[in-house]
Residue frames relative to the residue before (quaternion, step in Angstrom):
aa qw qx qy qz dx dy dz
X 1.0000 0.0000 0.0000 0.0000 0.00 0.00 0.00
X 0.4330 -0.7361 0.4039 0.3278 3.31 -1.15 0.34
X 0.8201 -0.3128 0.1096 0.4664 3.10 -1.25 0.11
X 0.3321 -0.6909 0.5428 0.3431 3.95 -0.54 0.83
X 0.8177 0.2314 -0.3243 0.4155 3.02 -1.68 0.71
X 0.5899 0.5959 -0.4639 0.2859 3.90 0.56 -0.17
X 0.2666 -0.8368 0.4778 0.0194 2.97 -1.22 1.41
X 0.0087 0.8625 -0.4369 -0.2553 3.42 -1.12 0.75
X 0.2092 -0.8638 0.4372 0.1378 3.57 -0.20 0.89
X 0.0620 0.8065 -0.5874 0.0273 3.69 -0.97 0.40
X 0.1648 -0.6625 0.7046 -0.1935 3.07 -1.25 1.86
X 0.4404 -0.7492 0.3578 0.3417 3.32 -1.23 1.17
X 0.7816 -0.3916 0.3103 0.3736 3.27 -1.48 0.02
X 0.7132 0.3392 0.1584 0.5926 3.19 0.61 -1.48
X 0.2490 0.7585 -0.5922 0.1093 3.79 -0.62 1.26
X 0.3761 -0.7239 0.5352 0.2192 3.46 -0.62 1.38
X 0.4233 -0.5663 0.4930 0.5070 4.01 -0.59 0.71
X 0.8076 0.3284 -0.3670 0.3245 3.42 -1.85 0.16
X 0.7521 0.5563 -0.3033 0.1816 3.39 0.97 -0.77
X 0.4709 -0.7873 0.3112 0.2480 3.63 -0.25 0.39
X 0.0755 -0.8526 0.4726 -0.2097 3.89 0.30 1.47
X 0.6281 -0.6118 0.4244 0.2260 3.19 -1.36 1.76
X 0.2725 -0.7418 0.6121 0.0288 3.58 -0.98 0.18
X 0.2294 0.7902 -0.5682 0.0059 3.72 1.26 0.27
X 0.1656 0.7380 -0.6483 -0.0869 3.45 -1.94 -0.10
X 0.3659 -0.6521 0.6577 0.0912 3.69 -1.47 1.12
X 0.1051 0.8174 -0.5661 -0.0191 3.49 -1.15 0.96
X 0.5884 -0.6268 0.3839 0.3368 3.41 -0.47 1.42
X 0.3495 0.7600 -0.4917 0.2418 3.94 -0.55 0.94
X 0.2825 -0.7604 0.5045 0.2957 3.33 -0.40 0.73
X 0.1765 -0.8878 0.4102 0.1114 3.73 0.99 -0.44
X 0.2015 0.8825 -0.4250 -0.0058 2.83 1.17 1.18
X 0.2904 -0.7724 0.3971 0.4017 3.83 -0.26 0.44
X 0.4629 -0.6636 0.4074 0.4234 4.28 1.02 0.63
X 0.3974 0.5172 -0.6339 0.4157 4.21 0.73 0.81
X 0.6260 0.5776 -0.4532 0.2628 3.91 0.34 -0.99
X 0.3809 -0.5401 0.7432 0.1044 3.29 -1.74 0.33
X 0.4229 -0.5950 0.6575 0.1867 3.37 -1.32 1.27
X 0.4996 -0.7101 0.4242 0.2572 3.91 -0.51 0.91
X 0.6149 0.5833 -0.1965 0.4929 3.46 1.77 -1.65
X 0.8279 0.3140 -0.0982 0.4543 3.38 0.42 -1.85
X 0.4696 -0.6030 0.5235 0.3765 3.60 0.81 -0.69
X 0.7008 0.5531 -0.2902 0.3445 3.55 0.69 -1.15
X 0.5742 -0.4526 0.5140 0.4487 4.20 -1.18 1.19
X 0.2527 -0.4819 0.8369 0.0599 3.45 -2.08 1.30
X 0.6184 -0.6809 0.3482 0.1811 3.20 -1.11 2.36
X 0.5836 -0.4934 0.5141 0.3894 3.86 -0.59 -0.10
X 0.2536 0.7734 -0.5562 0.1676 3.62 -0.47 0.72
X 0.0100 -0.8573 0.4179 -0.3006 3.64 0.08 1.35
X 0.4178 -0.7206 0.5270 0.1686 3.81 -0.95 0.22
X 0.2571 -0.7819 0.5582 0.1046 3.54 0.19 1.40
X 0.8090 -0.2429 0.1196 0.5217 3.49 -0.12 -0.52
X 0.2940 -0.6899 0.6616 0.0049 3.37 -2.46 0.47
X 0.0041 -0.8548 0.5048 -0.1203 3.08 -0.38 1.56
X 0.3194 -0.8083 0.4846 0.0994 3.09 -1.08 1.40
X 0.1563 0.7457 -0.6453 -0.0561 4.12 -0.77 0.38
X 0.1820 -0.6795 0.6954 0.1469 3.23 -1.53 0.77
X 0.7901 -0.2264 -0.0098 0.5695 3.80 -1.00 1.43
X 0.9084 -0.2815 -0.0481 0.3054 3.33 0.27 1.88
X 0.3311 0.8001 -0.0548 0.4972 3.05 2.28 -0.82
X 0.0493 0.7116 -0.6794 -0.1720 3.70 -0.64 0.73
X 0.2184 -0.6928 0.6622 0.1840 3.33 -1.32 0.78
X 0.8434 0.1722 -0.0994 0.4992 3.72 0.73 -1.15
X 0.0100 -0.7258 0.6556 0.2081 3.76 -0.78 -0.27
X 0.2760 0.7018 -0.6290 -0.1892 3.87 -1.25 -0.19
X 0.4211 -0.6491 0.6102 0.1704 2.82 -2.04 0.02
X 0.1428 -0.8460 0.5015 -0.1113 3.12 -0.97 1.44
X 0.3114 -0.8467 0.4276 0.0579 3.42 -1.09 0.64
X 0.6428 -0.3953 0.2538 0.6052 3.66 -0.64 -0.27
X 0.5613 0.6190 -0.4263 0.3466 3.92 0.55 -1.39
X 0.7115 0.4205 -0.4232 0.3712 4.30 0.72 -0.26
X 0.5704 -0.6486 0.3677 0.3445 3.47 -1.15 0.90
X 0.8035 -0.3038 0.3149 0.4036 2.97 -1.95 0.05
X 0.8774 -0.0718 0.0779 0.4680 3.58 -1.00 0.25
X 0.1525 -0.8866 0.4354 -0.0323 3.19 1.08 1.94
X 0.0746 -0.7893 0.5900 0.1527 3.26 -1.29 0.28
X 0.1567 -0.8234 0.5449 -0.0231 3.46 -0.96 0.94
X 0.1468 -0.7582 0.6340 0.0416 3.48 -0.97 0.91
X 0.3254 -0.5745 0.7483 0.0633 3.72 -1.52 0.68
X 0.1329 0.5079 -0.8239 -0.2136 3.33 -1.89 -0.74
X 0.2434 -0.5836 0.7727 -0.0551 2.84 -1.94 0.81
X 0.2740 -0.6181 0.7218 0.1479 3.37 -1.87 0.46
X 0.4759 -0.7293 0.4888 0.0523 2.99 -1.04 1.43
X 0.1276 -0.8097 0.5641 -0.0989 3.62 -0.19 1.32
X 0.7473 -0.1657 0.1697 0.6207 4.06 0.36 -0.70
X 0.5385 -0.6362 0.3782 0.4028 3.36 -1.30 0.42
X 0.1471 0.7966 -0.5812 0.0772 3.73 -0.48 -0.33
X 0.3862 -0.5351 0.6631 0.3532 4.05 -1.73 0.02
X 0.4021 -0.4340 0.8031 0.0706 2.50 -2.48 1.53
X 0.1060 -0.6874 0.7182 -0.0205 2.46 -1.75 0.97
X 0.0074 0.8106 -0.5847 -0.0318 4.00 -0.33 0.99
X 0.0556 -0.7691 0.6343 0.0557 3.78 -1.05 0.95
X 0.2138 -0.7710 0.5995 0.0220 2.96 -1.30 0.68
X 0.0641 0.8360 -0.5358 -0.0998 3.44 -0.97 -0.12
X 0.3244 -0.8378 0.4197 0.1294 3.46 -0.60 -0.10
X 0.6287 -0.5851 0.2330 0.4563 4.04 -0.69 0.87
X 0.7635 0.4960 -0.2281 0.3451 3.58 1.11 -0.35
X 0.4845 -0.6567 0.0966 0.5697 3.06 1.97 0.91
X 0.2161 0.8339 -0.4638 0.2068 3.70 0.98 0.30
X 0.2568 0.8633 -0.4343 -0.0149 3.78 -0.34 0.51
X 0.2129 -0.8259 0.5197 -0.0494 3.69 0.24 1.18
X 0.3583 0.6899 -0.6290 0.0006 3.97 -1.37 -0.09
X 0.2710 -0.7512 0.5989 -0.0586 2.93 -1.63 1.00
X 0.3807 -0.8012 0.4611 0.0226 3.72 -1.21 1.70
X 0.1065 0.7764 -0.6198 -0.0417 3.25 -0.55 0.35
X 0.4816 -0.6351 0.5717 0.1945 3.62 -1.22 0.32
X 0.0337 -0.7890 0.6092 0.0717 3.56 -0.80 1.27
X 0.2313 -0.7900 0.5677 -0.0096 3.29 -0.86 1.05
X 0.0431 -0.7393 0.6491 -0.1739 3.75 -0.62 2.02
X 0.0798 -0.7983 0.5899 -0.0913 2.62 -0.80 1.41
């Protein structure tokens, strides 16, 4: 597996102020939801999952969720937002096993 907790995040290139634009992002996770069965050993694979996602724009939360086992492997999640000034998202995550990870990107309004 790859690295746990890596994130990939993509914002367009090019944002006209006012306009409103997808935010998309993939985060390395096995999500496991602790029903499964190791196939070899027989024995339950522990619960291991993404509790919550939080969105800030230059420092700013704009979004927050909560999440649970029921989301797939290396989940992906999208927002939209309305572009007001440029500035850097910033999205953390974390997970039920005290895991806590976050990734920047730069939005550019032009």
């Amino acid at each position: 597996m790859a690295r746990l907790g890596r994130a990939i995040v993509r914002v367009p290139r090019s944002i006209s102020k006012g306009q409103v634009f997808k935010v998309q992002m993939v985060i390395t996770h096995p999500m496991e939801t602790g029903l499964r069965k190791d196939k070899k050993t027989g024995k339950v694979i522990p619960a291991h999952y993404i509790t919550d996602v939080e969105f800030y724009f230059n420092n700013k939360l704009v979004t927050a969720l909560k999440t649970g086992p029921g989301i797939s492997k290396n989940p992906y999640f999208a927002v939209m937002m309305k572009a007001t000034e440029s500035g850097t998202l910033t999205i953390k995550y974390k997970d039920n096993k005290g895991g806590s990870w976050e990734k920047s990107v730069q939005v550019n309004v032009s």
